[in-house]
N, C-alpha and C positions, 0 to 999 in steps of 0.2 A: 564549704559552700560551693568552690569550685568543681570538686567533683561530682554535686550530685547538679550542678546545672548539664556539666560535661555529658553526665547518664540519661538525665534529659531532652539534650539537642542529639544525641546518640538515636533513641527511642523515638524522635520526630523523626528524623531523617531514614532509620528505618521504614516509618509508617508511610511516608512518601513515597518510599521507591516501590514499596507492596501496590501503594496505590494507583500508581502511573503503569505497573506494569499489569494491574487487573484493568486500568481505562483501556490502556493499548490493546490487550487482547479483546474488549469486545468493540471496539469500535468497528463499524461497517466498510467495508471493502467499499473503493471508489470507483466507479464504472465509469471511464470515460468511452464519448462519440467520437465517430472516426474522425472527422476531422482534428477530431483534439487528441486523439489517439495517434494518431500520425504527425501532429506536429511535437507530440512527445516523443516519437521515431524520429524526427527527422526525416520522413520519406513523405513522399504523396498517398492520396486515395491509392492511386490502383498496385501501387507498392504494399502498400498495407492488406489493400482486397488478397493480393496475391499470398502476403503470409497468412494470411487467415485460412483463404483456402488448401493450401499445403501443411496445414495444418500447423506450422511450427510457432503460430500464436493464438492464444486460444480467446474465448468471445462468447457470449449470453445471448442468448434474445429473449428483449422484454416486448410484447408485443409483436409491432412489424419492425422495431428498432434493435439493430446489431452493435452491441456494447463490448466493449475490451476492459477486463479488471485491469486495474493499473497494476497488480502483483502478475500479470501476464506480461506487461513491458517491459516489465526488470526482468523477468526471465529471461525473454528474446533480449536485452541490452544485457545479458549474463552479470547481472548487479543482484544485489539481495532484494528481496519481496519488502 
């Protein structure tokens, strides 16, 4: 009895981790605004304007509005995505 509970809780805990890792991969990328983009830097607007425009953080626009993926902050913070 104990081992086929054991093959069981085995067989769940398999199927959970398949399934958090197919959630994680399609979940949608978070775009944050600059002000929140920058206070995820730690720097001001025109600190932040300024890596944008030298390119070394990169940014979308949806509209007339300029967005920063948050996997763009970990990059410039040299952290994982």
């Amino acid at each position: 009895m104990t081992d086929r509970l054991d093959r069981a809780l085995l067989e769940l805990a398999a199927a959970l981790r398949e399934e958090l890792a197919t959630a994680a991969q399609s979940a949608p990328e978070r775009l944050l605004d600059i002000p929140t983009a920058a206070a995820a830097l730690g720097v001001g607007r025109t600190r932040l304007y300024a890596e944008l425009d030298s390119g070394r953080l990169r940014s979308v626009r949806v509209g007339r509005r300029r967005l920063v993926p948050s996997s763009a902050i970990a990059e410039l913070a040299g952290g994982p995505s």
